[in-house]
C-alpha positions as CSV (number, residue, x, y, z in Angstrom):
1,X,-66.4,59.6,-151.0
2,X,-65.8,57.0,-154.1
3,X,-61.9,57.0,-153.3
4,X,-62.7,56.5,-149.3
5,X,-64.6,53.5,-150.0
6,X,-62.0,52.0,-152.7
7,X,-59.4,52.8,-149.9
8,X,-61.3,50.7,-147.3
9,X,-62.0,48.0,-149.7
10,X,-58.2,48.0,-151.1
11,X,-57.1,47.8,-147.3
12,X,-59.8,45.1,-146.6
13,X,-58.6,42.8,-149.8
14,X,-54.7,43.6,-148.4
15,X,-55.9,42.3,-145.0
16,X,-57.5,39.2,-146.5
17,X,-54.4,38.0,-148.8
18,X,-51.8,38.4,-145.9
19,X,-54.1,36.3,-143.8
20,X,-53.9,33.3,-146.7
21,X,-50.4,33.8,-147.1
22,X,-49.8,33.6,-143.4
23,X,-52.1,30.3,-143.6
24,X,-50.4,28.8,-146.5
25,X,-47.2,29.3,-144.7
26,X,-48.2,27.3,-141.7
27,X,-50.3,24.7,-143.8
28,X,-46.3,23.8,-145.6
29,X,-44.9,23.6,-142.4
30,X,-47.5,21.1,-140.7
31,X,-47.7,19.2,-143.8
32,X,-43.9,18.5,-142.8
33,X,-44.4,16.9,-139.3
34,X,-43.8,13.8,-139.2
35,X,-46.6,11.1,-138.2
36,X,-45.8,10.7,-134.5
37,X,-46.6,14.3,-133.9
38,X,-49.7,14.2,-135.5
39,X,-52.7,13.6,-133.0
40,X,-56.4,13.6,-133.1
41,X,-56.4,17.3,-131.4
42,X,-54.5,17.9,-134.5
43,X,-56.9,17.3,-137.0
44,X,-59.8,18.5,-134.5
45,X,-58.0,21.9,-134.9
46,X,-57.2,21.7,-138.7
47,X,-61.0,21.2,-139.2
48,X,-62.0,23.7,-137.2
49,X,-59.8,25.9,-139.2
50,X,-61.4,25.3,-142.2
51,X,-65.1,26.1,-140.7
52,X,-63.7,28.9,-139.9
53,X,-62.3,29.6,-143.7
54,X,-65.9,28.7,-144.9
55,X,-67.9,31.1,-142.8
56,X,-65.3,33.9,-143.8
57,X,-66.2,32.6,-147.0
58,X,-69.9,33.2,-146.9
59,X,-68.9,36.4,-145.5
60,X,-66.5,37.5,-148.4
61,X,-67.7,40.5,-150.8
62,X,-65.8,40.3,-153.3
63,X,-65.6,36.5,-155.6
64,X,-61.6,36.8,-155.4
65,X,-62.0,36.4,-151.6
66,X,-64.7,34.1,-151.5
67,X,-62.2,31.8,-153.9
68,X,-59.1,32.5,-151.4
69,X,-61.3,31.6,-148.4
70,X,-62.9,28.1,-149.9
71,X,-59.3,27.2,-151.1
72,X,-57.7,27.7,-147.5
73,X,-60.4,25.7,-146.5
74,X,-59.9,22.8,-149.3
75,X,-56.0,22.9,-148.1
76,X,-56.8,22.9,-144.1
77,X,-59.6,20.0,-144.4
78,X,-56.6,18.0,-146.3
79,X,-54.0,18.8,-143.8
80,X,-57.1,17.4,-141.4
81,X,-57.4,13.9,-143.2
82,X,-53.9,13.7,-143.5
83,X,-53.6,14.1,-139.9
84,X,-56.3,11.5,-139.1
85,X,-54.4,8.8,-141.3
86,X,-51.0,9.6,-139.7
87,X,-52.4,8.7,-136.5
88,X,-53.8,5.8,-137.2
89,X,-50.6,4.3,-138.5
């Protein structure tokens, strides 16, 4: 049973770390727009992206995770307020 559970828990923490390098991919790339494409929806979304990082946070098991989750959400809240200042230039 012990080697079932490290096998679900191995495939969970696998699941988890191709999510944030997925995430971190697509953080880069935004942060490479330039301002005119930037928009208000834009940084509606980014936030809402890193809610969503925070409550997987609060549902993370393991502290690795939990760390992973809160710094996706640091990174997404910045591509946010750099959003917001883009379009008010």
């Amino acid at each position: 049973m012990l080697v079932a559970e490290t096998i679900a828990v191995m495939s969970i923490v696998v699941a988890v770390w191709r999510r944030s390098q997925a995430a971190s991919l697509q953080l880069q790339n935004l942060s490479m727009l330039p301002a005119k494409v930037m928009s208000e929806n834009d940084a509606a979304r980014f936030r809402k992206e890193a809610e969503e990082c925070r409550r997987q946070a609060e549902k993370a098991i393991g502290l690795l995770d939990k760390e992973a989750w809160l710094k996706m959400a640091a990174e997404w809240t910045k591509l946010a307020q750099n959003a917001e200042m883009r379009v008010k230039k």
